[in-house]
Predicted model as a PDB file, atoms N, CA, C, CB and O in Angstrom, pLDDT in the B-factor column:
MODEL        1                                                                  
ATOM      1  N   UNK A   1      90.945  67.820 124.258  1.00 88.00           N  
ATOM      2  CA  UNK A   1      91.447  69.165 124.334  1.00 88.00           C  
ATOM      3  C   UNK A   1      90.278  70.126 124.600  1.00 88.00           C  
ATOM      4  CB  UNK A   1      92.199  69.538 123.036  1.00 88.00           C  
ATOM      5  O   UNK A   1      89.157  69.881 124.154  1.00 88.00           O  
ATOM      6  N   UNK A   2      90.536  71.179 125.302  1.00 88.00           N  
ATOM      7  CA  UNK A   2      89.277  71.796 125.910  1.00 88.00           C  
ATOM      8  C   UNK A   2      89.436  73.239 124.309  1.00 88.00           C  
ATOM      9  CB  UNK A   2      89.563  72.485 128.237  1.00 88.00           C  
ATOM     10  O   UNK A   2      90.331  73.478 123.498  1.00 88.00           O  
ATOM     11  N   UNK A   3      88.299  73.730 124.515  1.00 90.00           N  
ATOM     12  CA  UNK A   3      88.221  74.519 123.300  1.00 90.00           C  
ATOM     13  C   UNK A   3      88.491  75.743 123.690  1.00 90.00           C  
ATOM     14  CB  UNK A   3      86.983  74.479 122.579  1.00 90.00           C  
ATOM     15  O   UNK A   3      88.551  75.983 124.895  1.00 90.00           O  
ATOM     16  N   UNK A   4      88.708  76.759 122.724  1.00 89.00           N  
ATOM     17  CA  UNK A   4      89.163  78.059 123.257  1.00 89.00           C  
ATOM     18  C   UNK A   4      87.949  78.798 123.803  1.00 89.00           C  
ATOM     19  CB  UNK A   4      89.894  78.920 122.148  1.00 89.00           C  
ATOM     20  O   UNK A   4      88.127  79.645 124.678  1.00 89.00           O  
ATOM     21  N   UNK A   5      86.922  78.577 123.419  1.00 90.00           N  
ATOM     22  CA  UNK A   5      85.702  79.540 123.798  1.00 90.00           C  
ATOM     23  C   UNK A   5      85.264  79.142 125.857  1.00 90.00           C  
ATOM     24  CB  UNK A   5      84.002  78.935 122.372  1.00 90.00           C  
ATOM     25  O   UNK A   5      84.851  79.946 126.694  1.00 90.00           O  
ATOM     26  N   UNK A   6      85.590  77.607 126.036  1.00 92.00           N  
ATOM     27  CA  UNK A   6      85.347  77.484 127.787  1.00 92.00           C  
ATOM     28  C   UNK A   6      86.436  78.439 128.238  1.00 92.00           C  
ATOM     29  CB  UNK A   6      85.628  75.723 128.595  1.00 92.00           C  
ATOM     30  O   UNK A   6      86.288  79.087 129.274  1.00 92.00           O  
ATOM     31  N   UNK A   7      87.758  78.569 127.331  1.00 94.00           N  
ATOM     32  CA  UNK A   7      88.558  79.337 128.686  1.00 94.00           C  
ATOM     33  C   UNK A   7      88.295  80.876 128.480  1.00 94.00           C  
ATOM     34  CB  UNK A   7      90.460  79.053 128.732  1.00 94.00           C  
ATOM     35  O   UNK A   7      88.691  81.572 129.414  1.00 94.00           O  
ATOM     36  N   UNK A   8      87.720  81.511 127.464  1.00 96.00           N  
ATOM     37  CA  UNK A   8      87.667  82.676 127.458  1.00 96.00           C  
ATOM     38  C   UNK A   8      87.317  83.562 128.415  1.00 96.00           C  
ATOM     39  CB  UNK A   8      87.174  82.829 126.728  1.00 96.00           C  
ATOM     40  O   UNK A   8      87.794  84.694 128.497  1.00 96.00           O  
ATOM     41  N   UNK A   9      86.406  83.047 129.236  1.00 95.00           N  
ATOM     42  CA  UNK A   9      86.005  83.914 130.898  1.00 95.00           C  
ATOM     43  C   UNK A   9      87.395  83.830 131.228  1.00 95.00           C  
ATOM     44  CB  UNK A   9      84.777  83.028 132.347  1.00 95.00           C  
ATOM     45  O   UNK A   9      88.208  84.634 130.771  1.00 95.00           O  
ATOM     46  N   UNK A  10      87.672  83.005 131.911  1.00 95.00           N  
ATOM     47  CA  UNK A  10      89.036  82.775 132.674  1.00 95.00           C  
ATOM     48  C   UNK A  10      90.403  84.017 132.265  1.00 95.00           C  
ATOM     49  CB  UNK A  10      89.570  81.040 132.158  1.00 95.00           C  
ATOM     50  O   UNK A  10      91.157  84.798 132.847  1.00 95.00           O  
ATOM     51  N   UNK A  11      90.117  83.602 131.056  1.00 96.00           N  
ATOM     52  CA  UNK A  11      91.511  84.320 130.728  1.00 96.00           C  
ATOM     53  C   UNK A  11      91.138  85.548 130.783  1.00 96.00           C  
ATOM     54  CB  UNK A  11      92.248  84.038 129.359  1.00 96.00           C  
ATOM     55  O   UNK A  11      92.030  86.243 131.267  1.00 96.00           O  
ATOM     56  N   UNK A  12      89.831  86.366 130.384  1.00 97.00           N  
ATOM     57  CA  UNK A  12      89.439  87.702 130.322  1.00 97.00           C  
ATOM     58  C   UNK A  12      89.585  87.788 131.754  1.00 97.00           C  
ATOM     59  CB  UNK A  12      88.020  88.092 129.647  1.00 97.00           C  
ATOM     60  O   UNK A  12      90.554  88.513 131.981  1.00 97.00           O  
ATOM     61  N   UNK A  13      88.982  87.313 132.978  1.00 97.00           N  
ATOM     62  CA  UNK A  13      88.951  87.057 134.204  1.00 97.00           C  
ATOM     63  C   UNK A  13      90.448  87.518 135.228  1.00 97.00           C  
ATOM     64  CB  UNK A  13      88.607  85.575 134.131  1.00 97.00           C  
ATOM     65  O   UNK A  13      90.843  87.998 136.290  1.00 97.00           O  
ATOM     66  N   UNK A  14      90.703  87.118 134.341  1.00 98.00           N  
ATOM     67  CA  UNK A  14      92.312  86.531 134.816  1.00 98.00           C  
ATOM     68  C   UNK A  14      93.203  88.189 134.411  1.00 98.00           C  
ATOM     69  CB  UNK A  14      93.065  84.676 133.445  1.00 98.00           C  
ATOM     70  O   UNK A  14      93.648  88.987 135.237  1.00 98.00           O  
ATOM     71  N   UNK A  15      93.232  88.279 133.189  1.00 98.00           N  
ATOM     72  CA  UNK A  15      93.528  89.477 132.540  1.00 98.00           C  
ATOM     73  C   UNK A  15      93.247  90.674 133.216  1.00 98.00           C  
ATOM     74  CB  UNK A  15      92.922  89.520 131.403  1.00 98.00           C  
ATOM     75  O   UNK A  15      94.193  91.403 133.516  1.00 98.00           O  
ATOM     76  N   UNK A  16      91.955  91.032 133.540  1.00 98.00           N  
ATOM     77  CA  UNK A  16      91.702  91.986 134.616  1.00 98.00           C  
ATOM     78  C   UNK A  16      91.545  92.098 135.949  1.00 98.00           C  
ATOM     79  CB  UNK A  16      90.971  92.369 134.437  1.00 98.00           C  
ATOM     80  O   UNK A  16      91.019  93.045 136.533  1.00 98.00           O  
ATOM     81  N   UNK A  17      92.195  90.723 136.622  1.00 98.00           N  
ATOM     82  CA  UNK A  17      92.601  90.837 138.059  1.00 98.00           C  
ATOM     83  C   UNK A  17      93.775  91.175 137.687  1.00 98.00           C  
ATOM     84  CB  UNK A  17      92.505  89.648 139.076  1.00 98.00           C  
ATOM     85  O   UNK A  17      93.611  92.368 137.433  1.00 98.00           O  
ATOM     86  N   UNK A  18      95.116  90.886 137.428  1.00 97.00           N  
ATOM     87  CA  UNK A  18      96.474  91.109 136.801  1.00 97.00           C  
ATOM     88  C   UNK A  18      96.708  92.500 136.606  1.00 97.00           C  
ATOM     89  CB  UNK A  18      96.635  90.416 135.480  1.00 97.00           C  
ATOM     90  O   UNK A  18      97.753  92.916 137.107  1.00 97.00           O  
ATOM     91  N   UNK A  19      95.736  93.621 135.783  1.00 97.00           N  
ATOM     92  CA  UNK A  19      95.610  94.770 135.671  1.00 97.00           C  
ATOM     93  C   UNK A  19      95.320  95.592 136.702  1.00 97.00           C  
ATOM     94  CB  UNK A  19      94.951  94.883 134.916  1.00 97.00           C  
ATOM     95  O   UNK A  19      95.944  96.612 136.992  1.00 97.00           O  
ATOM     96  N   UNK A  20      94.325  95.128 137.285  1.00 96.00           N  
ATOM     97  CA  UNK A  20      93.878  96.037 138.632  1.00 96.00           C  
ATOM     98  C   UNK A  20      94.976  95.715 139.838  1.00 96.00           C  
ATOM     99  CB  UNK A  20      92.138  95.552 139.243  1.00 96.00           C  
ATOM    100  O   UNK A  20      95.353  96.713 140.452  1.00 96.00           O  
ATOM    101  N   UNK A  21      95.548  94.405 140.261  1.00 95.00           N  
ATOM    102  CA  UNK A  21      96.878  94.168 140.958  1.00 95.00           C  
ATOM    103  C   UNK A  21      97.921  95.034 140.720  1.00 95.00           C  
ATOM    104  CB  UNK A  21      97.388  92.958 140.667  1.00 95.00           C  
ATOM    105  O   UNK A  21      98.403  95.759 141.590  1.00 95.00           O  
ATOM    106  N   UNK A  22      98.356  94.977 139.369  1.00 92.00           N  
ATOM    107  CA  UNK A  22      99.501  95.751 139.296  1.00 92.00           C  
ATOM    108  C   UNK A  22      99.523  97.275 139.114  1.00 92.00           C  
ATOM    109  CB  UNK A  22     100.155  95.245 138.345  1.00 92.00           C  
ATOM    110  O   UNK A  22     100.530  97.966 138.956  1.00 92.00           O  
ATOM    111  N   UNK A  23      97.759  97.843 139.182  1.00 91.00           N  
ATOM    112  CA  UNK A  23      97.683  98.838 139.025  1.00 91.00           C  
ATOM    113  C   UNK A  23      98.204  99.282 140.424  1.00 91.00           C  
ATOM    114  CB  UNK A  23      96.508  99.148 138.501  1.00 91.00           C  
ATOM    115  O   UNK A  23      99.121 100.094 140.538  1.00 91.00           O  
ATOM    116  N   UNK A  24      97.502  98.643 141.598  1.00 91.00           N  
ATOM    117  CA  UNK A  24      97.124  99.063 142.297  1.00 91.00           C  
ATOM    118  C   UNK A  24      98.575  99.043 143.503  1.00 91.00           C  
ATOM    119  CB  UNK A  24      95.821  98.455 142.393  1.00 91.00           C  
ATOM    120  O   UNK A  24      98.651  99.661 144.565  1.00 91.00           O  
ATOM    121  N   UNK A  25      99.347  98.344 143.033  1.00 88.00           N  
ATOM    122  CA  UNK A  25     100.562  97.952 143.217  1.00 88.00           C  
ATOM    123  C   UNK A  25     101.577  99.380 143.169  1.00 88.00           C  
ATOM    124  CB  UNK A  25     100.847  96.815 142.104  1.00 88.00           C  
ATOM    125  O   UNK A  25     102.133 100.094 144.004  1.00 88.00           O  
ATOM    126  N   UNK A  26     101.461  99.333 141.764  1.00 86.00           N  
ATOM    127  CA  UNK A  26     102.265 100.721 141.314  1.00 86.00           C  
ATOM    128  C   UNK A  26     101.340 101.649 141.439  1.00 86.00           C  
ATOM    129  CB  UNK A  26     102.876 100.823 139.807  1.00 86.00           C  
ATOM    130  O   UNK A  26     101.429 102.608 140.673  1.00 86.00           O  
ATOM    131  N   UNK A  27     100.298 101.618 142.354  1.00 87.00           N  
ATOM    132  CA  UNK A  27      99.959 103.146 143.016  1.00 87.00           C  
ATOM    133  C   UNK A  27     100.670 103.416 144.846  1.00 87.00           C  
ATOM    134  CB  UNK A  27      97.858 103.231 143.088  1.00 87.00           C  
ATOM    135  O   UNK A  27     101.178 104.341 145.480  1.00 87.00           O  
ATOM    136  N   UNK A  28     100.317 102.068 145.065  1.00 90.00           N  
ATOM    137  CA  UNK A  28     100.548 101.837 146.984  1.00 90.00           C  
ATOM    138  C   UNK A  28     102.279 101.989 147.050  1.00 90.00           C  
ATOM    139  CB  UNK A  28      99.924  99.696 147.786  1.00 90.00           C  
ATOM    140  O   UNK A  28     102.895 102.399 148.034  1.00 90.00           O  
ATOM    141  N   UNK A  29     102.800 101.612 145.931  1.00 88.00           N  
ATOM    142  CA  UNK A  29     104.731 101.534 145.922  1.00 88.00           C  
ATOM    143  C   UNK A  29     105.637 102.302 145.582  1.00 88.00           C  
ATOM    144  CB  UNK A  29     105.319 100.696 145.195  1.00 88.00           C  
ATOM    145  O   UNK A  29     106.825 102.329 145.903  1.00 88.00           O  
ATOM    146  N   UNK A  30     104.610 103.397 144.429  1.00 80.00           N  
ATOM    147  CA  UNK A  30     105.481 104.662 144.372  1.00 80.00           C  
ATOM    148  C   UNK A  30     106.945 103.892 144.279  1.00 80.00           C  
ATOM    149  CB  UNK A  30     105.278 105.799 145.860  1.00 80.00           C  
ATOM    150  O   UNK A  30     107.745 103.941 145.213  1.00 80.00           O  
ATOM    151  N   UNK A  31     107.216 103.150 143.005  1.00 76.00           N  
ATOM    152  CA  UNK A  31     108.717 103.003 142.671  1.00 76.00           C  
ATOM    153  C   UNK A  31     109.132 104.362 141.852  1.00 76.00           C  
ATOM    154  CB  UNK A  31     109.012 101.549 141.701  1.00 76.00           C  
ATOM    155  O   UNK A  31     110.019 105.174 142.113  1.00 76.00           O  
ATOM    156  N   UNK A  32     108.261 104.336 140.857  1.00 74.00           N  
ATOM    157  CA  UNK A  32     108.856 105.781 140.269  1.00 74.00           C  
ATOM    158  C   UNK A  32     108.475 107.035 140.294  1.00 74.00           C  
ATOM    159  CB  UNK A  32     108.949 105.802 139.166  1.00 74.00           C  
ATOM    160  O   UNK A  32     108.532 107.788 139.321  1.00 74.00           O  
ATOM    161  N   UNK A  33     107.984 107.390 141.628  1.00 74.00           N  
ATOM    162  CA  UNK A  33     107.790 108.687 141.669  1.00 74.00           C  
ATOM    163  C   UNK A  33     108.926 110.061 142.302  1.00 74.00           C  
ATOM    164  CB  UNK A  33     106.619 108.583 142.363  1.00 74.00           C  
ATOM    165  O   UNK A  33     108.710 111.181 142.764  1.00 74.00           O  
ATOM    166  N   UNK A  34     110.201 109.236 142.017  1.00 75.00           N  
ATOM    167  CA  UNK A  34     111.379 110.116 142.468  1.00 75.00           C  
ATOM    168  C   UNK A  34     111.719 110.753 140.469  1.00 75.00           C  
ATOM    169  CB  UNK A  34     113.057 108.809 143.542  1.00 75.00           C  
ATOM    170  O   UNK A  34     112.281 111.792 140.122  1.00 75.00           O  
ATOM    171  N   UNK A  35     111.183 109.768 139.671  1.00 72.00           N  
ATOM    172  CA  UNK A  35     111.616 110.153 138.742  1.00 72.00           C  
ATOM    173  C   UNK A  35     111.035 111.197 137.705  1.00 72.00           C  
ATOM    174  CB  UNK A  35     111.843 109.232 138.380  1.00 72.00           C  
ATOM    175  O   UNK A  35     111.345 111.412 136.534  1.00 72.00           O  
ATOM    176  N   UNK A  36     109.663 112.029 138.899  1.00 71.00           N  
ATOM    177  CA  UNK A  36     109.327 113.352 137.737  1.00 71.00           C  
ATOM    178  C   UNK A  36     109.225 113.962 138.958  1.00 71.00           C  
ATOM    179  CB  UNK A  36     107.837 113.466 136.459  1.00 71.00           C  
ATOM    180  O   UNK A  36     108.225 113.903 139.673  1.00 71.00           O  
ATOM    181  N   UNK A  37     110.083 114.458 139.176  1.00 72.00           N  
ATOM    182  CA  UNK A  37     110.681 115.739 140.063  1.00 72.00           C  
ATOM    183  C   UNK A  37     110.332 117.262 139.121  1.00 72.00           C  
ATOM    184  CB  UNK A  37     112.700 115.496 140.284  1.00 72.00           C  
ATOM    185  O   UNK A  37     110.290 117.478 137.910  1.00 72.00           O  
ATOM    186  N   UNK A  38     110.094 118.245 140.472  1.00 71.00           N  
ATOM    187  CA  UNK A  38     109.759 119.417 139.278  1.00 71.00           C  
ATOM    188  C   UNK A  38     111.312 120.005 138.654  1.00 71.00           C  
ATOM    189  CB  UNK A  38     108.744 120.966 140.111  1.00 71.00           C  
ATOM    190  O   UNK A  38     112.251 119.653 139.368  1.00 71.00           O  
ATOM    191  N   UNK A  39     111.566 120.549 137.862  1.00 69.00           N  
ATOM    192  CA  UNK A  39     112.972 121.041 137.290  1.00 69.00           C  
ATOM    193  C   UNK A  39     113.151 122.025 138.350  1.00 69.00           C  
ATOM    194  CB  UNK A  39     113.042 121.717 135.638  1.00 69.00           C  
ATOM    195  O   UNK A  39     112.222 122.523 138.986  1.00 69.00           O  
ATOM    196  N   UNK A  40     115.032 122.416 138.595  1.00 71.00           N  
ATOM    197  CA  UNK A  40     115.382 123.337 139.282  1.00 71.00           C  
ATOM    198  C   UNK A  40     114.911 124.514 138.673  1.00 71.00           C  
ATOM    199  CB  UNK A  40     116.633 123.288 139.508  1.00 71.00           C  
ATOM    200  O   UNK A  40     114.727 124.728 137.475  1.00 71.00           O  
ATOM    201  N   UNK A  41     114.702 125.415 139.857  1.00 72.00           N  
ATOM    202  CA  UNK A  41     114.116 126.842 139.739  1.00 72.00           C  
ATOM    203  C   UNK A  41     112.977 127.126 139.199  1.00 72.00           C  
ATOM    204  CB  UNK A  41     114.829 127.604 139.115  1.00 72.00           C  
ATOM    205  O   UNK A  41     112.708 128.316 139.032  1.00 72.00           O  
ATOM    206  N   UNK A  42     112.308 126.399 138.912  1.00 66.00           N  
ATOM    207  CA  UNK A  42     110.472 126.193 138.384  1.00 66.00           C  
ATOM    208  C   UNK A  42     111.142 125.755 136.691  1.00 66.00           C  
ATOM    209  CB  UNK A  42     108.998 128.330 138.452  1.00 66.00           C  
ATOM    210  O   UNK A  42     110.174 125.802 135.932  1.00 66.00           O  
ATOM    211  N   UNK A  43     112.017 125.489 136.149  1.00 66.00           N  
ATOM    212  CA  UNK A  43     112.219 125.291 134.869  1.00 66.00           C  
ATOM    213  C   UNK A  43     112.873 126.539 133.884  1.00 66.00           C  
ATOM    214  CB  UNK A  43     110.935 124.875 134.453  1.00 66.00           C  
ATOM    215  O   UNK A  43     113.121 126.338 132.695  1.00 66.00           O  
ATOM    216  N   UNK A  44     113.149 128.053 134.661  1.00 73.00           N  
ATOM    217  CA  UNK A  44     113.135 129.009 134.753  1.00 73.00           C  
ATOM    218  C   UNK A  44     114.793 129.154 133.660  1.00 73.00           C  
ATOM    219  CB  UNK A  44     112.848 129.394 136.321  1.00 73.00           C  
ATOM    220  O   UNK A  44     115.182 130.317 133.559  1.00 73.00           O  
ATOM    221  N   UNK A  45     115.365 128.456 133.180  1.00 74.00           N  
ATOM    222  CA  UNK A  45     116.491 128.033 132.399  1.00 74.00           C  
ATOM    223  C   UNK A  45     116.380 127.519 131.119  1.00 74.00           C  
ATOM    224  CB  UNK A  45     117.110 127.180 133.012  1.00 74.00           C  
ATOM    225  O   UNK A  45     117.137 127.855 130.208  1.00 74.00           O  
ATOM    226  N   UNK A  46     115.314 126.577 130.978  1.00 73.00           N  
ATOM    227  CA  UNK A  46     115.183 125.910 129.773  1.00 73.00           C  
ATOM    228  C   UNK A  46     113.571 126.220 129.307  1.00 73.00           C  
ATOM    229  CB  UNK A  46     115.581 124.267 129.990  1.00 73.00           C  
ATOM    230  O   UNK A  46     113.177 125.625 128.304  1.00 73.00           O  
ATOM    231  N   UNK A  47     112.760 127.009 129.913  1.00 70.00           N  
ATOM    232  CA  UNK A  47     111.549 126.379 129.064  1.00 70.00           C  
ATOM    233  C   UNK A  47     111.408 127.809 128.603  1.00 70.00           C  
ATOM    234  CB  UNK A  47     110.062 125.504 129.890  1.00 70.00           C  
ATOM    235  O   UNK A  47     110.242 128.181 128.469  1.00 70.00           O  
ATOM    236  N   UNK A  48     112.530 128.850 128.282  1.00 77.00           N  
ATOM    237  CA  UNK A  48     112.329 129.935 127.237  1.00 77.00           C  
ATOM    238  C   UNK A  48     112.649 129.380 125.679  1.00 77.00           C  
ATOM    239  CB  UNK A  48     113.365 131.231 127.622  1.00 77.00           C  
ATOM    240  O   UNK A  48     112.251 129.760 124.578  1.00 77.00           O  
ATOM    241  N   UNK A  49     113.552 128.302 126.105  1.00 76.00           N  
ATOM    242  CA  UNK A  49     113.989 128.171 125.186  1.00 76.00           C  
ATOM    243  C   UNK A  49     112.845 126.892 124.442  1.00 76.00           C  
ATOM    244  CB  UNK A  49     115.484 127.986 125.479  1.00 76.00           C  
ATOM    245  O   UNK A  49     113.240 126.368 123.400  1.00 76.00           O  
ATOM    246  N   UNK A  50     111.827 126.562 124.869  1.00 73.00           N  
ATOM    247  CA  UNK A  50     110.704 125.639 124.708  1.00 73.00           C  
ATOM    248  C   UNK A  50     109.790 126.399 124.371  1.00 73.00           C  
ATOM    249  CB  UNK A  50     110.308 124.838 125.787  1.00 73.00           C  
ATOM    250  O   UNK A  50     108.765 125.784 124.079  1.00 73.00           O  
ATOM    251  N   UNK A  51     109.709 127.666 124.271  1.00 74.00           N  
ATOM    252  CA  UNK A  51     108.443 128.462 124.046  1.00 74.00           C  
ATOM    253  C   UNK A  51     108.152 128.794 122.691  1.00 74.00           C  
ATOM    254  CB  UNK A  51     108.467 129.696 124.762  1.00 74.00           C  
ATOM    255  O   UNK A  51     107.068 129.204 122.276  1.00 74.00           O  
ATOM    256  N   UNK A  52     109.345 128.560 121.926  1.00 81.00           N  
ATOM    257  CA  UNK A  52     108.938 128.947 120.444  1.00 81.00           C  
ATOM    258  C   UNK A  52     108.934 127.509 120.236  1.00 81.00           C  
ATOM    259  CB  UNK A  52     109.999 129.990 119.373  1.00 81.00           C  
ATOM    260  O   UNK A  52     110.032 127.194 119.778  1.00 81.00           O  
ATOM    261  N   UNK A  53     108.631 127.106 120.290  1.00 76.00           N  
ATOM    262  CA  UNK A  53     108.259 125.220 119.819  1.00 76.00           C  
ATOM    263  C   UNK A  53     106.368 125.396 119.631  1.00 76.00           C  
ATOM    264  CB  UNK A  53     108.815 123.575 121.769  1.00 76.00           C  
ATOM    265  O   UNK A  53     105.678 124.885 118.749  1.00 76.00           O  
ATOM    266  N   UNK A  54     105.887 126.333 120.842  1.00 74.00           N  
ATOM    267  CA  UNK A  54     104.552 126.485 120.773  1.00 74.00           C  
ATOM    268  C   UNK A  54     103.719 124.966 121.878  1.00 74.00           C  
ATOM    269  CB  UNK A  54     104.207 126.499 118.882  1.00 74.00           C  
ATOM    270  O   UNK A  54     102.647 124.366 121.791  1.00 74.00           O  
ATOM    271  N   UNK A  55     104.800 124.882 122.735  1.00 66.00           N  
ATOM    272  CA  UNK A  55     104.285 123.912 123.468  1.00 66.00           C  
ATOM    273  C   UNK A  55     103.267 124.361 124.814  1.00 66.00           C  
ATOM    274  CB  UNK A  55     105.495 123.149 123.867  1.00 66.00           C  
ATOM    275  O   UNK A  55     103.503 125.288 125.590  1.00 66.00           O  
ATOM    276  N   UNK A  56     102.329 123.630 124.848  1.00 67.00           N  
ATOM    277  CA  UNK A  56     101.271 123.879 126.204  1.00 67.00           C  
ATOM    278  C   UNK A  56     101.768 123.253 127.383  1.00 67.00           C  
ATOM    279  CB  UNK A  56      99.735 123.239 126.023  1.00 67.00           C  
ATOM    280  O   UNK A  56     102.516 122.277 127.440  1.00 67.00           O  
ATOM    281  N   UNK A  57     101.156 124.072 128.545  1.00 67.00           N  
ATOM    282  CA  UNK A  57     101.433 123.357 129.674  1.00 67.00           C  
ATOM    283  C   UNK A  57     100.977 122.176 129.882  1.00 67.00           C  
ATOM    284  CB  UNK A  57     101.147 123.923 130.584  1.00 67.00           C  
ATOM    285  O   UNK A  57      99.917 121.733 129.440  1.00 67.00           O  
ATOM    286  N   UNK A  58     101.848 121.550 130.643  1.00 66.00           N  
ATOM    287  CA  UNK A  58     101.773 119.506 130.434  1.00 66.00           C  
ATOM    288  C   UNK A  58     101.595 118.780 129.344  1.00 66.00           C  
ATOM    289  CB  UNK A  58     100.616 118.763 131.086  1.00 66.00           C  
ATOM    290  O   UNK A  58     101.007 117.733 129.071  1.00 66.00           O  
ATOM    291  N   UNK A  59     102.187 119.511 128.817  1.00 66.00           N  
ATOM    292  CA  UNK A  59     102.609 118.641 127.483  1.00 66.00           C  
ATOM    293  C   UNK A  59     103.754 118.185 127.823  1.00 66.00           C  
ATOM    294  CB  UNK A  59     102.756 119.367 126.073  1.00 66.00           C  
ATOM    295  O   UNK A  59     103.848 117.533 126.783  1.00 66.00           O  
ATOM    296  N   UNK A  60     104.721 117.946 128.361  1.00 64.00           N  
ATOM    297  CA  UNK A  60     106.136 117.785 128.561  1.00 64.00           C  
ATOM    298  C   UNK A  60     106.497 117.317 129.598  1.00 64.00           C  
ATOM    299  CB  UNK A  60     106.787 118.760 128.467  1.00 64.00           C  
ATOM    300  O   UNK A  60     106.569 118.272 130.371  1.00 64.00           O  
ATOM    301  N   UNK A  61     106.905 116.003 130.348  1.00 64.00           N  
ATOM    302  CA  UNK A  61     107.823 115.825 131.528  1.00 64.00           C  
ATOM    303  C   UNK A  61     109.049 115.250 131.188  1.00 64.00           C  
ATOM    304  CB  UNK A  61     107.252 115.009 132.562  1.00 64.00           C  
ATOM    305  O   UNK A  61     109.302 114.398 130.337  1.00 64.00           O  
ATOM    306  N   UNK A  62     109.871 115.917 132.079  1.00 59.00           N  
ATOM    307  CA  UNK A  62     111.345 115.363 131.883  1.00 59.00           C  
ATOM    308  C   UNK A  62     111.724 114.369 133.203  1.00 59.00           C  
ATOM    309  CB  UNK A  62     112.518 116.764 131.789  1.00 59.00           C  
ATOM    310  O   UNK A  62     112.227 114.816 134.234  1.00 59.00           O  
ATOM    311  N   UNK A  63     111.382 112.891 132.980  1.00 56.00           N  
ATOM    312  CA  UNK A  63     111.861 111.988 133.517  1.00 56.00           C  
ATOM    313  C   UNK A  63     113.871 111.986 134.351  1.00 56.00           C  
ATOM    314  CB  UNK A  63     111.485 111.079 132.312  1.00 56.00           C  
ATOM    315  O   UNK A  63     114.737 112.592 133.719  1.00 56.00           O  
ATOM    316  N   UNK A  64     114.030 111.684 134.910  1.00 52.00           N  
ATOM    317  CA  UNK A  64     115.215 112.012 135.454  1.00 52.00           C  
ATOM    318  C   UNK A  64     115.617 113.187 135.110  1.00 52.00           C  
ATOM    319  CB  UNK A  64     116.108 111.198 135.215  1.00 52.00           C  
ATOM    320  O   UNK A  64     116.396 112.918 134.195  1.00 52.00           O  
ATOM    321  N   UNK A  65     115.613 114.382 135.232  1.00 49.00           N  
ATOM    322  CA  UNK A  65     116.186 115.477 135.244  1.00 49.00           C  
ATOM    323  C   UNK A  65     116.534 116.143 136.154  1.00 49.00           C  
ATOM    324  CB  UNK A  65     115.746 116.041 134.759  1.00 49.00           C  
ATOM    325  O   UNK A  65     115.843 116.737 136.981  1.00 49.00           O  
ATOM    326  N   UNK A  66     118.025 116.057 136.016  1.00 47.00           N  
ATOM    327  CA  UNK A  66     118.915 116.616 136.734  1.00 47.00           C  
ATOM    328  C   UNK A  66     119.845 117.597 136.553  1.00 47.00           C  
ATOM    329  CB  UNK A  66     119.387 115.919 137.034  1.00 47.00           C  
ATOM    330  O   UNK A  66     120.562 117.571 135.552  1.00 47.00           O  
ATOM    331  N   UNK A  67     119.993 118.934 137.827  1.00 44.00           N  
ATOM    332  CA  UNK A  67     120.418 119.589 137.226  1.00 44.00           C  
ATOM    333  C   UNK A  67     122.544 119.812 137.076  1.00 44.00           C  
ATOM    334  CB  UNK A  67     119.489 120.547 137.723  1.00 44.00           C  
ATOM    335  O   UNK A  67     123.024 120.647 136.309  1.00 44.00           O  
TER     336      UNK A  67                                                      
ENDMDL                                                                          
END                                                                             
């Protein structure tokens, strides 16, 4: 049986080709970039009502939002 310490390159190896692939994947494929759309009318409806919460700008996206 081979020991855990020979495969440790490999798998670290391995681990960060996998990461940089699928990074680079879901940058070139844009699957979900239909899903942070800016809100209708600049947000001009709902984010008065967000202002006494004391929230900063980009603090907040609303994933599928539709109006």
């Amino acid at each position: 049986m081979v020991p855990l310490t020979a495969l440790l390159l490999p798998i670290l190896l391995s681990a960060v080709i996998v990461f940089v692939a699928s990074s680079l994947i879901h940058m070139v494929l844009k699957y979900h970039q239909s899903d942070y759309r800016p809100p209708p009318r600049g947000g001009q409806a709902f984010l008065p009502a967000l202002r006494p919460a004391g929230l900063d700008a980009g603090s907040l996206s609303f994933p599928f939002l539709h109006p």
